[in-house]
C-alpha positions as CSV (number, residue, x, y, z in Angstrom):
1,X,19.7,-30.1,33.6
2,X,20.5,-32.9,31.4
3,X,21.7,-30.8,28.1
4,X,25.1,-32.0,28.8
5,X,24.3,-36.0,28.3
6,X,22.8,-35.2,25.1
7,X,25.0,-34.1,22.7
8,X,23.2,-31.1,20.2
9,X,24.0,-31.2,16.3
10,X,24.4,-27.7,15.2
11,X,22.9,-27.3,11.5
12,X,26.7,-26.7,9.9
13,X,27.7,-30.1,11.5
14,X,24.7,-32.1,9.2
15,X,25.6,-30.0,6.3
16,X,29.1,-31.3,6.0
17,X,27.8,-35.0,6.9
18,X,26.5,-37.0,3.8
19,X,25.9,-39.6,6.7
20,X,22.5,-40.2,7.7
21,X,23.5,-40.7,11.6
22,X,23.1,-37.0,12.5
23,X,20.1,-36.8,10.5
24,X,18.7,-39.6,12.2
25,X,19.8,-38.2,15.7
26,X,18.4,-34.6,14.8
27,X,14.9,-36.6,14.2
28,X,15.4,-38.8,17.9
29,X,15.7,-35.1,18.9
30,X,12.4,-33.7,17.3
31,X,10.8,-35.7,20.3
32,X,12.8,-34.8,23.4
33,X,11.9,-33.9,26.3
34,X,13.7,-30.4,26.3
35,X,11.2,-27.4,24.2
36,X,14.8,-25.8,23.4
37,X,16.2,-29.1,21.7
38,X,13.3,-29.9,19.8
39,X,13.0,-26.2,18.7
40,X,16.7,-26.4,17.9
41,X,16.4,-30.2,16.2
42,X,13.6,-28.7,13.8
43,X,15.4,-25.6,12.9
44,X,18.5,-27.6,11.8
45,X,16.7,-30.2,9.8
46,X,14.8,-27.8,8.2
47,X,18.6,-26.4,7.2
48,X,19.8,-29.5,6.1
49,X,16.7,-29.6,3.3
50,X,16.5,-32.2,1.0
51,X,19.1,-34.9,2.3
52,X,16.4,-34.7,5.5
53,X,13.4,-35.6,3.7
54,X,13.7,-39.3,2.9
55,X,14.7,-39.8,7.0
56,X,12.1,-37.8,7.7
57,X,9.1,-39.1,5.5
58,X,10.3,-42.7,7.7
59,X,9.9,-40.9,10.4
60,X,6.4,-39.5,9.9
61,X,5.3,-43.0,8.9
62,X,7.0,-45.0,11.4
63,X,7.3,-43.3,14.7
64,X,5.5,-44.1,17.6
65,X,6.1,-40.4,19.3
66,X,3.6,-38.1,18.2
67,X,6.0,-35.1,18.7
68,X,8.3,-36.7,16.1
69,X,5.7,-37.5,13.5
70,X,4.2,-33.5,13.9
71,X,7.3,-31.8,13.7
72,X,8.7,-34.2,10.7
73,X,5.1,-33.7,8.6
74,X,5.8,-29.6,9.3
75,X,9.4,-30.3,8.2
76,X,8.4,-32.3,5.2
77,X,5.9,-29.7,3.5
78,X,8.3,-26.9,4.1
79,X,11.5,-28.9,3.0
80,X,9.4,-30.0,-0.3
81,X,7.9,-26.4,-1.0
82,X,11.6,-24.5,-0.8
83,X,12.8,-27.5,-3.2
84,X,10.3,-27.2,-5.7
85,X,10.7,-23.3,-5.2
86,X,14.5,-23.8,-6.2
87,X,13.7,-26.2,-8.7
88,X,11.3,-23.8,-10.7
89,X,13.3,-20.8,-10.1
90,X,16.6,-23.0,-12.0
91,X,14.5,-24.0,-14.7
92,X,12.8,-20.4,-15.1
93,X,16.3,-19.2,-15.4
94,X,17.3,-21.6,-18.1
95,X,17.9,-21.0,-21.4
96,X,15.0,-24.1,-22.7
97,X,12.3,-22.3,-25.2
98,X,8.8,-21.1,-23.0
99,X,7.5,-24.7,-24.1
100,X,10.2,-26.8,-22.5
101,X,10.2,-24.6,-19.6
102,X,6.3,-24.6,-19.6
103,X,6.7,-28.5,-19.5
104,X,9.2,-28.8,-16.8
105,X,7.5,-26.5,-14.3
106,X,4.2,-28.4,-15.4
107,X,5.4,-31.2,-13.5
108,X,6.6,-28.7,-10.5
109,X,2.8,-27.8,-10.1
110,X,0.6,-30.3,-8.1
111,X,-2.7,-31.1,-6.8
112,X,-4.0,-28.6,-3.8
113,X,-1.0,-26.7,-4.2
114,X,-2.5,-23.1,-3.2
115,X,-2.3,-20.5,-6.0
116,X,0.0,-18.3,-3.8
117,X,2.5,-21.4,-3.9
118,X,2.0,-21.6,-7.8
119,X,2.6,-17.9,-7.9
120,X,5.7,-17.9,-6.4
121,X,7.0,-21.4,-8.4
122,X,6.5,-19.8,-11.5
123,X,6.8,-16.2,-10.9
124,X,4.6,-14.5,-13.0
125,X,1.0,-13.1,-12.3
126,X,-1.9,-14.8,-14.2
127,X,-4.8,-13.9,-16.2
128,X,-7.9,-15.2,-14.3
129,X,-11.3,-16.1,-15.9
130,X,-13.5,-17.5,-12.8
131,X,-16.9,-19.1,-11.9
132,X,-18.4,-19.9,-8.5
133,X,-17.1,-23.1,-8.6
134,X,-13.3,-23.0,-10.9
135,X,-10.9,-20.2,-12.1
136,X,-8.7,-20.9,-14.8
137,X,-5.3,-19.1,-14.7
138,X,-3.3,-18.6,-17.8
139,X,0.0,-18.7,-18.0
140,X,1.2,-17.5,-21.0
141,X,5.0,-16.9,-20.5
142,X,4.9,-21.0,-19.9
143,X,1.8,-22.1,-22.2
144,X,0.0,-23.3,-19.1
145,X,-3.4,-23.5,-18.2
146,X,-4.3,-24.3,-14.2
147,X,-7.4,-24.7,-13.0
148,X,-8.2,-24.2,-9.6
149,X,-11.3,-25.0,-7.5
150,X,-13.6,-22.9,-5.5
151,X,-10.4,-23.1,-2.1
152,X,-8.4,-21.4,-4.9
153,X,-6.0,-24.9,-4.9
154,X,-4.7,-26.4,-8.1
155,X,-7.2,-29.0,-10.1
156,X,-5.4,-29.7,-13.1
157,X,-2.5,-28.3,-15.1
158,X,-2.4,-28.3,-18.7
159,X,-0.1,-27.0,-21.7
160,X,-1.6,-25.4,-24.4
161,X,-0.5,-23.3,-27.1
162,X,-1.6,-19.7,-27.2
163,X,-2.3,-17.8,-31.0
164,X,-1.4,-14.0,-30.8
165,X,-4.0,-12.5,-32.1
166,X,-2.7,-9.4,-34.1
C-alpha cells in the first residue's frame, strides 16, 4: 500500500553510485516494514559487495532495529567469504612462485573458517593426518600446513617447506 512513498534502489543503481547514500538507504531498508523490500534491500546489498561492508559493519554495531543488525551480520559473512573467494582465486591465478602464493593465501585463511570454505579459497584437495581432537591438512601446491580442531574449523596456519623425497 505504501510502496509508492518509498522509493526502491534496484542493485544496478548502487553499482554505478560510489556514493554511500543508496547504500545507506538500501540498509534503512533492511528493516522496513514491507517482507518484499527487505528481501529486495538484502539481495541488492549483497550485489553491491564490498563497497557495502564498511556501511554495513556500522550498521550491525550501531542499529537499534534488530531486523537491520540480522540481515547486515548475514550480509557481512557472505559479502567477506565471496571477497576472500575472489581474492584467493586472483592470487592462485598469478604468476608469484607456490611460496609467495602460499604466503598470500596464508593470510586469506582465518580462525574457524570451516574446511569446506578453505577448500574452496585455495582450490585444491588436502592430505589429512587426524586425531580425535586435530587434523592437519597439507597443502603442498602452497607449502601450507592447517590445522583444524575436532568441528573440522581452522586452528592455525602455517608455511612450511616440503622435501620430495625421491
Amino acid at each position: 500500500m505504501f510502496l509508492f512513498l518509498i522509493p526502491m534502489l534496484t542493485p544496478d543503481r548502487c553499482l554505478l553510485a560510489p556514493d554511500p547514500a543508496p547504500i545507506n538507504q538500501l540498509i534503512t531498508q533492511l528493516g522496513s516494514e514491507s517482507y518484499a523490500e527487505r528481501e529486495t534491500a538484502t539481495k541488492a546489498l549483497n550485489r553491491v559487495g564490498l563497497p557495502a561492508l564498511e556501511p554495513l559493519q556500522r550498521a550491525c554495531e550501531g542499529s537499534d532495529d534488530a531486523e537491520i543488525r540480522r540481515r547486515a551480520e548475514r550480509l557481512i559473512k557472505a559479502i567477506g567469504l565471496r571477497v576472500r573467494e575472489e581474492r584467493a582465486l586472483a592470487i592462485r591465478r598469478s604468476t608469484l612462485s607456490p611460496e609467495e602464493k602460499g604466503q598470500k593465501l596464508k593470510d586469506s585463511v582465518k580462525a574457524e573458517m570451516s574446511r569446506e570454505e578453505v577448500h574452496r579459497l585455495l582450490g585444491l584437495p588436502d592430505v589429512i593426518t587426524s586425531s580425535s581432537t586435530r587434523c592437519d591438512a597439507f597443502y603442498f601446491q602452497y607449502h601450507l600446513v592447517i590445522s583444524y580442531d575436532r568441528y573440522l574449523r581452522v586452528e592455525s596456519v602455517e608455511t612450511r617447506e616440503f622435501k620430495h623425497e625421491k
